[in-house]
C-alpha positions in Angstrom: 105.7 36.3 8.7 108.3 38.6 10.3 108.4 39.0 13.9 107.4 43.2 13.4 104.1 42.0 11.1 103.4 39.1 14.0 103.7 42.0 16.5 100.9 44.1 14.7 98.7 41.5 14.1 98.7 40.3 17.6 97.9 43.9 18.4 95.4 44.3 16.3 93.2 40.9 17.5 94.1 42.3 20.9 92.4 45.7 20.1 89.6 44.4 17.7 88.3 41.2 19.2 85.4 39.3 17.5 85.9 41.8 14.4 88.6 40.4 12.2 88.4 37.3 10.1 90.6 34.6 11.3 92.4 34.0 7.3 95.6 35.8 7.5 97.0 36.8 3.4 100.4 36.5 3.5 103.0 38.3 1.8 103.7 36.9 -2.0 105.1 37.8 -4.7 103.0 36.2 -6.8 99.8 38.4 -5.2 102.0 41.1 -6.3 102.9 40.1 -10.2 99.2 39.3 -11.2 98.3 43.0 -11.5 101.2 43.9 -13.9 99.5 41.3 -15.7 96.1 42.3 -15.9 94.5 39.2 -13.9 93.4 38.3 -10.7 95.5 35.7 -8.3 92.6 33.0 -9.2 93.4 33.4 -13.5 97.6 33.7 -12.8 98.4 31.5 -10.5 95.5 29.4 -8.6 97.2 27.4 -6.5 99.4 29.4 -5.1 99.4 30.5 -1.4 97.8 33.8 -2.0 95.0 32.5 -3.7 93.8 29.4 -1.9 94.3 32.3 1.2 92.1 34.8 -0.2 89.7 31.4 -1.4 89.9 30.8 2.3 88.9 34.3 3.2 86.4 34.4 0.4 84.6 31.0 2.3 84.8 32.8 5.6 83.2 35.6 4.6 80.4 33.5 3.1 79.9 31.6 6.1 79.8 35.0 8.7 77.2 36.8 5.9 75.3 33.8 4.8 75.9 35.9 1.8 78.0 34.4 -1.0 79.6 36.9 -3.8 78.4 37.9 -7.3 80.9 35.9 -9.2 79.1 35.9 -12.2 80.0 39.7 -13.2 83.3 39.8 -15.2 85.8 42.6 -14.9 87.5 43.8 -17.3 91.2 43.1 -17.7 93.3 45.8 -16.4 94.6 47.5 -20.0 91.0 47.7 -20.8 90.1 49.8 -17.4 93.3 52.0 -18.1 91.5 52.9 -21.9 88.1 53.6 -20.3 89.2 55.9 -18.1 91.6 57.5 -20.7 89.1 58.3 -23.1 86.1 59.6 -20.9 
């Protein structure tokens, strides 16, 4: 984390207590190459830091809502989006 992005997220706790989740995402290269891809973080690379943080985030949420997420509703890969839209 640079010392700017520490600056703004301390600023941002300091301005919004109680309503931000404590799981911080960092910055990855590897959140950024899954798109390009056509896949989430979870199908291109699961263990890396991105995904176990947004697994993290994903738990945290669950625990706060008492609501877990509809995992059981596929999306489509990304090429597949780009036709639907194309041809409607």
């Amino acid at each position: 984390m640079t010392n700017l992005s520490a600056q703004v997220q301390q600023e941002v706790r300091t301005h919004f207590p109680g309503e931000l989740f404590e799981t911080v995402i960092p910055r990855s290269v590897r959140l950024s190459e899954a798109p390009s891809y056509g896949q989430s973080i979870r199908e291109y690379d699961p263990t890396s830091r991105g995904a176990l943080a947004y697994e993290q985030l994903a738990a945290e949420v669950v625990r706060r809502t008492g609501v877990a997420p509809d995992l059981g509703t596929p999306v489509p890969p990304a090429e597949t989006r780009r036709r639907r839209v194309g041809t409607s």
